[in-house]
N, C-alpha and C positions, 0 to 999 in steps of 0.2 A: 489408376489412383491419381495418375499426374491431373489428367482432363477431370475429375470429380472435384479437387482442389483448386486447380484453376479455374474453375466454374463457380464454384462457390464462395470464395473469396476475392475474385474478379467482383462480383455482385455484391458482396457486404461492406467489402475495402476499398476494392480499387474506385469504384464507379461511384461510391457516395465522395470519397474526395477529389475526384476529377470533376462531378457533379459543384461542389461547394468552390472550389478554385474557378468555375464559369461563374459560377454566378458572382461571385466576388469583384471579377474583369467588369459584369453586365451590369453591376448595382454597387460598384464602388463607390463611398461616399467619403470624398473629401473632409467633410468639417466634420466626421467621427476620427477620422486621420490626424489631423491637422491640428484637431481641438487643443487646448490645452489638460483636459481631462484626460484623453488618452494618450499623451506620452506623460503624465504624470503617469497613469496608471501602471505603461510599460517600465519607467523607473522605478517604481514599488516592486512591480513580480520579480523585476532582475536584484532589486536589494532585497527581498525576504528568500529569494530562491540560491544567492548566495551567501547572504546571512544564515540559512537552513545547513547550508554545506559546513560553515565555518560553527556551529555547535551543536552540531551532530559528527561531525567528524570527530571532535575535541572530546566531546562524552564518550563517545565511540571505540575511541582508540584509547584512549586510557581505560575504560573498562577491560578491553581488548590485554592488555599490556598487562593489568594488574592480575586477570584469571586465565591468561596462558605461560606469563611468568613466575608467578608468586603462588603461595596458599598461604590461607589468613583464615580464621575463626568467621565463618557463614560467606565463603568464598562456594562453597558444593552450593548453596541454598543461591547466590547470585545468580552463580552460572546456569541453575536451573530455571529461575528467573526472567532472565536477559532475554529470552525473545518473547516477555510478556505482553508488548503493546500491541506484536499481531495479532494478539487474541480481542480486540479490541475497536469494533467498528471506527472509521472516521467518526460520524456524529454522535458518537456516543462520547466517545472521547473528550471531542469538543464540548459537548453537553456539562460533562462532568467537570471541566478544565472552567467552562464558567461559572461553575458553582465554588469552584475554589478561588479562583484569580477574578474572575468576574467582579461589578460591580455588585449583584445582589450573591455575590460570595462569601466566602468565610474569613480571607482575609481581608477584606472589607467590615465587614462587621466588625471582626476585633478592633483593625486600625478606629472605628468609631465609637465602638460602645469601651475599649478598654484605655487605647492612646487618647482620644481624643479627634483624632483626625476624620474629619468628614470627606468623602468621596473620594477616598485614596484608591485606585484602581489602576494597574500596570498597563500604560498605554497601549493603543492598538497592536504595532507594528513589535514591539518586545512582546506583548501575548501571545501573536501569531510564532515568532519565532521560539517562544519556552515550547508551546505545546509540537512545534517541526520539530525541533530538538529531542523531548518525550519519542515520538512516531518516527522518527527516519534513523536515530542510533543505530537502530538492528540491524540497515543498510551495512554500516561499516564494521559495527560486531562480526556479524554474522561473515564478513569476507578479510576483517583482517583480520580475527584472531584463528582462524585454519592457516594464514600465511604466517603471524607470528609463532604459530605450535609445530610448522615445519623449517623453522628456519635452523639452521645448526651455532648450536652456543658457543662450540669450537672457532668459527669463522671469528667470530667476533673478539674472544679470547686469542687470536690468532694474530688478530689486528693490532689487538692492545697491546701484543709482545712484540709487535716489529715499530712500537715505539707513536701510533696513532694515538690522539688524543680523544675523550669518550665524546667528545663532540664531531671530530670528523669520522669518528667508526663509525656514527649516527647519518651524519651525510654523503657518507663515500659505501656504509656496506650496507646497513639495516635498512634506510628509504630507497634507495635503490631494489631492493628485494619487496618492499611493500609496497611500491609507485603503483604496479598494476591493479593491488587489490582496492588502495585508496583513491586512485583515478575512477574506478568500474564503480564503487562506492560512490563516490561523489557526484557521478553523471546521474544515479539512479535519484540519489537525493534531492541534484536541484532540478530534475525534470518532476520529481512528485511534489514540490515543493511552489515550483511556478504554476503544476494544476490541481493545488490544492485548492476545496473550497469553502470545505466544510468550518475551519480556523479562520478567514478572513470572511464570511458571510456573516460568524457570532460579532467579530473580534473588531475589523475594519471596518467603523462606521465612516472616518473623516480620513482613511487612507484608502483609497481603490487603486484597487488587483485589478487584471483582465479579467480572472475566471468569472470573478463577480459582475463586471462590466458587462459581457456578453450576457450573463445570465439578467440582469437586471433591463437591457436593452431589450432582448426578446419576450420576458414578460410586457414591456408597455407595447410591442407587435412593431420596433422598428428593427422589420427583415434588415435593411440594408448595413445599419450599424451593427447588427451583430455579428452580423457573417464577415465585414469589415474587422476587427476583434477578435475572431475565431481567426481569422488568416494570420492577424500580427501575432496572437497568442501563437500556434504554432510555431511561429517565428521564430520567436522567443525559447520554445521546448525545444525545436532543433537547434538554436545556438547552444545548447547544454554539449551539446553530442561533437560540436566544433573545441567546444572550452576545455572539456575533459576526458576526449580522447587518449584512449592509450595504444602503442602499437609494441608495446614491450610486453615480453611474456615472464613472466614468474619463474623464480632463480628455483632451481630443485636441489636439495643437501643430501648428504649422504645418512645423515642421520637427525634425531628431531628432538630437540628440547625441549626437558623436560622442568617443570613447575620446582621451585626450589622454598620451602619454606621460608617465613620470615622469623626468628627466634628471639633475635629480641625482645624481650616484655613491653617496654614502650612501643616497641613497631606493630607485635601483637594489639595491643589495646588500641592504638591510631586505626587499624588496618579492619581491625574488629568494629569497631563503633562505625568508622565511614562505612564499611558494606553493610548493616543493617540499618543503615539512615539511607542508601540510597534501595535497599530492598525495601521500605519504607514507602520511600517516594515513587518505586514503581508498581507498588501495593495502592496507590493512595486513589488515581482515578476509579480502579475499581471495586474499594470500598465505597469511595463517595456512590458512586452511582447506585450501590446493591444501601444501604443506609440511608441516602435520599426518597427509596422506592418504600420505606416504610413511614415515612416523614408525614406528620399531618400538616398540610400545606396553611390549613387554613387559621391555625394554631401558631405557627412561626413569623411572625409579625414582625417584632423588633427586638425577637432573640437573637445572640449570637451564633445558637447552634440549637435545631429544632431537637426540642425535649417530649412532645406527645408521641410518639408511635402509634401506628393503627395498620391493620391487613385490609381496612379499605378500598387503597388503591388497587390491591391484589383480585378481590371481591366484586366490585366493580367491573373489573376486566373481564372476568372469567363470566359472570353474570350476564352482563351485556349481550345481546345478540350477533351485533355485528361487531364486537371488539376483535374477535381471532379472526375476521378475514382479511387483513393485511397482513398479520404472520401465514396463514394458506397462499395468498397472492405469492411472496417472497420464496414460498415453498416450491411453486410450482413452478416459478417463471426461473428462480434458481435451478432445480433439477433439471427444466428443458432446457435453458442455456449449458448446462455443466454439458448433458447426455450430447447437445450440437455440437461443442465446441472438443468431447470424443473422438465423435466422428470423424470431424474434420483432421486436428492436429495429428493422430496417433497416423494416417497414410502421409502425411505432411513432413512430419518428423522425421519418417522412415526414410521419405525421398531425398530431404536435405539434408539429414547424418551421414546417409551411406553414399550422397553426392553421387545419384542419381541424374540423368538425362532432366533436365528443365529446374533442380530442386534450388541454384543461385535466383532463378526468378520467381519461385515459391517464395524463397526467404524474406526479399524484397518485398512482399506482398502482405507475410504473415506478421514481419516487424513496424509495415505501416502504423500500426494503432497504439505500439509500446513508445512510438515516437509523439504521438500527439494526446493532448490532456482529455479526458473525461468529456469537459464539455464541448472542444474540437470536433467531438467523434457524435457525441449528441447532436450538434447543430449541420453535421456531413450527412447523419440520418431523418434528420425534418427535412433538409432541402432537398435531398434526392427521393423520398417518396413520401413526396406529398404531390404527385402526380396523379392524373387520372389512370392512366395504365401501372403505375404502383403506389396504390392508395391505401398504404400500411401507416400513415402518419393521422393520430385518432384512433388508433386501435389500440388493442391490448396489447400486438405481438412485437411492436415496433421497442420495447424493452428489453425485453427479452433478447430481441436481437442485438440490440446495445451491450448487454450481460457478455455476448458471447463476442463481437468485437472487441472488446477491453481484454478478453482473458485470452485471445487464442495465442498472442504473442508466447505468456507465459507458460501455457500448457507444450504447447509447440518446442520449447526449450527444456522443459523440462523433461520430457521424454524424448527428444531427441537426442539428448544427455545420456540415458541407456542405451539408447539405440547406434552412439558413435562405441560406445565401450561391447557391443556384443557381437561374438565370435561367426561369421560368416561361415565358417567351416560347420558349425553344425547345423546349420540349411543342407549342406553339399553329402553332409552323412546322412542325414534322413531325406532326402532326395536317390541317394544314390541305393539305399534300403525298398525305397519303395514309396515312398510316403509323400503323397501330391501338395501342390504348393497349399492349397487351403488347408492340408492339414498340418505341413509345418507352422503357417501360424496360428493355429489356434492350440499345438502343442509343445509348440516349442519358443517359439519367439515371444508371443505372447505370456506365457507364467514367467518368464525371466524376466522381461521389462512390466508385468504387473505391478510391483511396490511402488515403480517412481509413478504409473500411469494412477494409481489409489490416491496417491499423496499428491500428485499436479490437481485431481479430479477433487480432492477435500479442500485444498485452496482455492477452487476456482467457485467451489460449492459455497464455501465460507465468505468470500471477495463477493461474490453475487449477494448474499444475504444481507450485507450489511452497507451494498451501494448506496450514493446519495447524490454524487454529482449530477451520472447522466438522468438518473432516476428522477430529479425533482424537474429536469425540463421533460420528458419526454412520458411521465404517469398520465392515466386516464382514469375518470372516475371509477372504471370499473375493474381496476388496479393497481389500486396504491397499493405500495409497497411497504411493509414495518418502519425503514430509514424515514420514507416522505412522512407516515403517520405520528413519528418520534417528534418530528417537527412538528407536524400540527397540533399535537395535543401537548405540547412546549408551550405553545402561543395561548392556551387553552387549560388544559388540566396539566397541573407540572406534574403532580403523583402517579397519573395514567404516564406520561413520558417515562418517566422512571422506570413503569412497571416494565413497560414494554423494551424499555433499554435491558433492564435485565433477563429476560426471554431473549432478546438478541444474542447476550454475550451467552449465556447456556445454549444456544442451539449453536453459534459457534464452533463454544469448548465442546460440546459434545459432538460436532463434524469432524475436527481433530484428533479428539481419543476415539472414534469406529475407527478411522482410515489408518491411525496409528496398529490397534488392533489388528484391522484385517489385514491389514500389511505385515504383519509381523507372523500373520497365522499361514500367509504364502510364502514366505521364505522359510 
């Protein structure tokens, strides 16, 4: 298993960045360095990728705080809520985000047709960060509020009585208990947040990012500027990893606090209105986008808000010939990536939980690609084969492969995650019965870590479907993917965009309710 994984990920990871790092030394170019464009541009990723941190954290945590401490009137319907934006492509997202905040948006039109104001439109660099803000919450959601639902209410109650003030209990016992969840938080956000690109490709006309930089260099075919860019871009995602390191591990209590109503009538009613204004506003991109998809485009002129509806767009789609072969492309190059990147992680995960002979230079190998951005890992894959002895760059398959670089970090983690919690002794009983090593796991190792191996396999199914970064450098005519086609017929038919956007988020949501299913019907 060691030699299978080190063989195959020596060949997808190591060698396209040991690859892209020469070429960098060999075709380094100074005045892409040096320019004054690109260390604007490196001053941008570092201000939108900690500006990302600093309001996503802030939503983050007080959402956190309000629905592991309190219960308020549509506090169950939030918390069911809260991890709504994964449901939710990058570009689709973005799509949606510019039809509200955008310039041919909705609140633009109002500010015109009702204020009065012409071309009122939320600057680049604030739109980039509303919509990181929307998209990277769930980072700190989803890790502080398990750390603030174990924290013990006693400790702090404890503090209050030997005479601390609710300010230093706050800095001497509660952020000390939450440092690790909000530092791991933080790192995840401003490394998604420096390689995002789908928000500054709409958003950043007169601010440039790296991501965009490099992207924009290698469409006009200057190799050496982009791999230049690619290098400092990385740079950049591993200084995240410098900034917001944690080496502190999470305080464990004896017992776990619990949600305390709020009974006030005034508090009820503040507490009430605010969670269905913010269930609201994380309802809001995915209306726009499923109500955009019935919109007659051609009808909405110099309305405020398109009043003709039509199944057109829908009709159109399904009619066409060639419309559903970028939803089959997505289909397929998804399932091959999920089913390789199986393969690989579940002997991987095994070697580096149970710390295994060689699994510390696994690990280094498997976390290569969680360390570097989208397009990073794109431009490691043109450069390293597009060789004559490996002439995958032009083909179909060289996405695909991208699919399953980007995801192995995660998969890898996530089932490694079972694999550190499962009991060693029952290998040793059914070994000691009789029972050969291939069939301990396919009977025993395997149906116990099956639910995380469903749910890594439906995220990584879902993540592939709805790619955009590596996807719009590295498509070939003879598969584009639903993300890149969302774009083209953006630029082209808005209605067909729409249609197609809402076909994404439904194959999505419905990759999450099987694997939720089938996961539930194995345990």
């Amino acid at each position: 298993m060691l030699l299978f994984c080190a063989v195959i990920l020596g060949a997808t990871i190591l060698y396209p960045t040991l690859r892209l790092l020469l070429e960098a030394v060999t075709s380094w170019e100074r005045e892409a360095f040096q320019s004054g464009y690109a260390w604007l541009a490196v001053r941008n990723t570092l201000i939108i990728g900690l500006g990302s941190v600093i309001g996503a954290g802030v939503f983050g945590t007080l959402l956190s705080v309000a629905l592991t401490r309190y219960t308020f009137p549509g506090s169950r319907v939030l918390s069911a809520l809260a991890y709504l934006p994964f449901t939710l492509p990058p570009l689709v997202g973005v799509l949606s985000f510019y039809y509200i905040i955008g310039k041919d948006g909705f609140i633009a039109r109002f500010a015109e047709h009702i204020l009065g104001i012409p071309d009122f439109v939320l600057p680049g660099p604030w739109a980039i960060l509303l919509i990181h803000t929307y998209s990277f919450y769930v980072f700190f959601y989803a890790m502080v509020a398990p750390a603030l639902g174990n924290l013990d209410r006693y400790q702090l109650e404890a503090a209050r009585t030997l005479g601390a003030s609710r300010l230093r209990v706050f800095f001497r016992v509660t952020l000390p208990l939450l440092r690790p969840a909000l530092t791991g938080a933080s790192l995840l956000t401003f490394m998604s947040a420096c390689a995002s690109f789908s928000a500054p490709y709409f958003f950043a006309d007169n601010f440039p990012v790296l991501s965009v930089a490099v992207f924009t260099e290698r469409s006009q075919d200057n190799q050496g500027a982009a791999v230049t860019l690619t290098v400092i871009l990385a740079l950049v995602s591993l200084l995240g990893i410098l900034l917001f390191r944690s080496r502190l591990s999470s305080g464990k209590s004896g017992s776990k606090g619990t949600p305390r109503p709020i009974e006030s009538t005034s508090g009820r009613l503040v507490s009430g209105v605010g969670a269905w204004l913010v269930i609201a506003l994380l309802l809001l991109p995915h209306g726009t986008i499923l109500w955009l998809s019935f919109a007659d485009y051609r009808a909405w002129n110099t309305e405020l808000i398109p009043t003709v509806m039509t199944l057109k767009n829908y009709t159109e789609l399904f009619t066409s010939r060639n419309a559903l072969v970028p939803i089959q492309n997505s289909l397929w190059m998804s399932a091959l990536a999920t089913a390789a990147t199986l393969v690989v992680a579940l002997p991987a995960a095994y070697i580096i939980a149970r710390r295994r002979p060689g699994g510390t230079a696994l690990n280094f190998l498997v976390m290569i690609p969680w360390a570097l951005p989208g397009t990073v890992i794109a431009i490691n894959l043109i450069v390293a084969f597009n060789d004559r002895w490996l002439p995958l760059y032009g083909t179909v398959w060289l996405l695909p492969l991208a699919y399953f670089v980007r995801n192995i970090p995660m998969l890898t983690r996530m089932v490694g995650a079972s694999f550190e919690t499962f009991d060693a002794t029952l290998i040793e009983a059914g070994r000691s019965l009789g029972a050969s090593t291939r069939y301990c796991l396919w009977h025993i190792i395997l149906p116990l870590v099956a639910p995380a191996v469903v749910a890594g396999a439906a995220l990584v199914f879902a993540t592939c479907l709805g790619e955009f970064v590596a996807s719009i450098l590295l498509y070939q005519t003879g598969n584009i993917p639903i993300a890149v086609k969302i774009n083209m017929e953006w630029r082209a038919s808005v209605g067909a965009a729409f249609a197609y956007s809402v076909l994404l988020m439904l194959m999505v949501a419905t990759t999450f309710l099987m694997s939720r299913k089938f996961a539930s019907r194995i345990l």
